[in-house]
ZAMARGU-4260 file (C-alpha; in steps of 0.2 Angstrom, whole numbers, plus 5000, padded with zeros to 4 digits):
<rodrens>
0) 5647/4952/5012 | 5635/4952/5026 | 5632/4969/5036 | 5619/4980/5043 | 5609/4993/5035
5) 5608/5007/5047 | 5602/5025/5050 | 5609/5035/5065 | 5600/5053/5074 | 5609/5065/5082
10) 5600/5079/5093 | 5613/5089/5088 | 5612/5088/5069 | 5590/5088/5069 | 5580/5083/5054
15) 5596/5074/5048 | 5599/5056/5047 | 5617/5047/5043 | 5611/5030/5035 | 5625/5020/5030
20) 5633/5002/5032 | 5645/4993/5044 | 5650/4975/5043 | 5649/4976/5062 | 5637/4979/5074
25) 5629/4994/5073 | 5632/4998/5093 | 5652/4998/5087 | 5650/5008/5074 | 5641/5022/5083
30) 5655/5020/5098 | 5667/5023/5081 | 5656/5039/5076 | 5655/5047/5097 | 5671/5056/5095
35) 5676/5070/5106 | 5669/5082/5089 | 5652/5078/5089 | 5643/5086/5104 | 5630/5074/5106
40) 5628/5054/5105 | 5621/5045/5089 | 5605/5036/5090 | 5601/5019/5081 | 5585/5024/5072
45) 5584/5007/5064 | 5593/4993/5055 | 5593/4978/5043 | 5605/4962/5043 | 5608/4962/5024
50) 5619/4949/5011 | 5630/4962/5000 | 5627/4977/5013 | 5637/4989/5002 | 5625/4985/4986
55) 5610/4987/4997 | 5616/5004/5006 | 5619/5009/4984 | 5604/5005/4981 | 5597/5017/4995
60) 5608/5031/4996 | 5601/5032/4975 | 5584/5034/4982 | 5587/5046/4995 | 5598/5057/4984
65) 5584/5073/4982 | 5586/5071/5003 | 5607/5070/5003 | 5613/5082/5014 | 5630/5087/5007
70) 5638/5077/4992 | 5651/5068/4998 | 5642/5063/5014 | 5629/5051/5023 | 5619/5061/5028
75) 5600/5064/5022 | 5586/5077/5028 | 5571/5066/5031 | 5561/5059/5043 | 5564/5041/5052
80) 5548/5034/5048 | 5551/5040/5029 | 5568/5033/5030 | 5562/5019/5035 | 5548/5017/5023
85) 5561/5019/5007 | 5574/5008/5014 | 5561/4993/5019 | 5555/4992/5000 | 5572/4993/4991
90) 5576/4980/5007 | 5562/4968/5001 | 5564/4970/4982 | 5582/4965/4985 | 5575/4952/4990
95) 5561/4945/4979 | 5574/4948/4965 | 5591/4944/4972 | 5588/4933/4986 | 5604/4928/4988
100) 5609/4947/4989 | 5595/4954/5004 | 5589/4949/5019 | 5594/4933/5028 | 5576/4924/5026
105) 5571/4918/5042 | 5574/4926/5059 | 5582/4918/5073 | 5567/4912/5086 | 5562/4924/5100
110) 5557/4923/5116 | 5544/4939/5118 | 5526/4936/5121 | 5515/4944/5107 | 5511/4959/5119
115) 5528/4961/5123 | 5533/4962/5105 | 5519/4975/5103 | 5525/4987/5116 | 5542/4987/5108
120) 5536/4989/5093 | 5525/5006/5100 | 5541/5011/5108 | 5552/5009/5091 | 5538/5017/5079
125) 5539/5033/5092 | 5557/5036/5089 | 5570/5032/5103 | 5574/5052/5107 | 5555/5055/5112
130) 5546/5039/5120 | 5530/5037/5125 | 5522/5039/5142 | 5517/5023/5153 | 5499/5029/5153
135) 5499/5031/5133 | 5506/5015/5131 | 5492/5006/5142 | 5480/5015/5133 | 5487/5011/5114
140) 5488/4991/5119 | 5474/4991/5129 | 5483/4981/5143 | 5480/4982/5162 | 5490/4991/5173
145) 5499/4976/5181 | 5501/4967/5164 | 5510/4980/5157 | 5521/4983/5173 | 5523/4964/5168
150) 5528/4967/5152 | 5539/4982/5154 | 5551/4973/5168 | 5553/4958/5156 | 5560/4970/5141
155) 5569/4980/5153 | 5579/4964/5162 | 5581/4961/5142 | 5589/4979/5139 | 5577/4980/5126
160) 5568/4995/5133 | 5572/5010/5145 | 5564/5020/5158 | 5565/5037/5158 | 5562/5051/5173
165) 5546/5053/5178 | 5536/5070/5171 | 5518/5075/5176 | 5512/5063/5169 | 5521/5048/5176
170) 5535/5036/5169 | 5538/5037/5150 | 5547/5023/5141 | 5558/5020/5126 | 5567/5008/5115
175) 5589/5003/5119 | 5598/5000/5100 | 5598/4985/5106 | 5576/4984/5105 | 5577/4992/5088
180) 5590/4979/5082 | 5580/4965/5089 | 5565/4970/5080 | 5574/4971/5064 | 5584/4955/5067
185) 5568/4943/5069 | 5559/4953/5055 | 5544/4960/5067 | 5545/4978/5060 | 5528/4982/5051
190) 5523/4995/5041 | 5511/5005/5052 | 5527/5005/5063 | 5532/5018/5050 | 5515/5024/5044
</rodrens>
């Protein structure tokens, strides 16, 4: 059965990640997890639209057993971009080998420019708790000021990215779920989005 890969921060638990799998979208399941007994909101880190989800999250949960948590739980003590490392290769070899069993092969169309696609992926790689500041992100795409003010209103009237207060520094900015999702959806995560 088709499902979604995913793998869920919390402020309140740090250096832990819940990876897991819901036949749903991952925004649902993370409305399911925000109960009244869990002090802070779950963050989607990531996540992979995958044929036989619960084979997949198997095969991942095996590899990430030295990081599990607690036993009986889906929880792992591991950095995002390590999570993210592990589950994109047991992700593609489910696919070279079983590809009626991984991804689905090609991604819908989208309709991002090529620099708007490279700011979110810079937002997602930098995690959606921290974000990155409007002057870094010039700087890292080597964009001009107006460009990128350009850029940024198209993602935001997308909900694809968010604007957070203003520090010394000026505005910083960071991915929604629904950025990250979007990125894994049409298959533009990279590696040194994870390096």
């Amino acid at each position: 059965m088709r499902g979604y890969i995913y793998a869920l921060s919390n402020a309140a638990f740090p250096d832990l990640l819940k990876i897991g799998h819901t036949t749903n979208l991952p925004e649902f399941r993370i409305r399911q997890l925000n109960t009244t007994g869990v002090p802070r909101a779950f963050t989607l880190e990531f996540c992979f639209l995958v044929h036989h989800a619960a084979q997949v999250e198997h095969s991942i949960h095996q590899a990430l057993e030295k990081f599990r948590y607690a036993e009986n739980r889906e929880f792992f003590a591991l950095s995002v971009s390590e999570a993210l490392r592990i589950t994109v290769s047991i992700v593609q070899v489910a696919y070279e080998h079983h590809p009626s069993v991984a991804v689905v092969p090609l991604p819908p169309a989208h309709n991002l420019s090529k620099d708007e696609v490279l700011i979110l992926q810079m937002l997602v790689s930098a995690g959606s708790a921290q974000g990155i500041a409007q002057w870094q992100l010039r700087e890292d795409s080597g964009l001009k000021e107006l460009d990128l003010e350009i850029h940024l209103a198209s993602l935001i009237a997308k909900k694809l990215v968010a604007r957070e207060k203003g520090g010394a520094y000026g505005p910083s900015w960071r991915s929604t779920p629904k950025g990250i999702k979007f990125l894994s959806d049409h298959q533009l995560v990279k590696p040194w989005m994870y390096g």
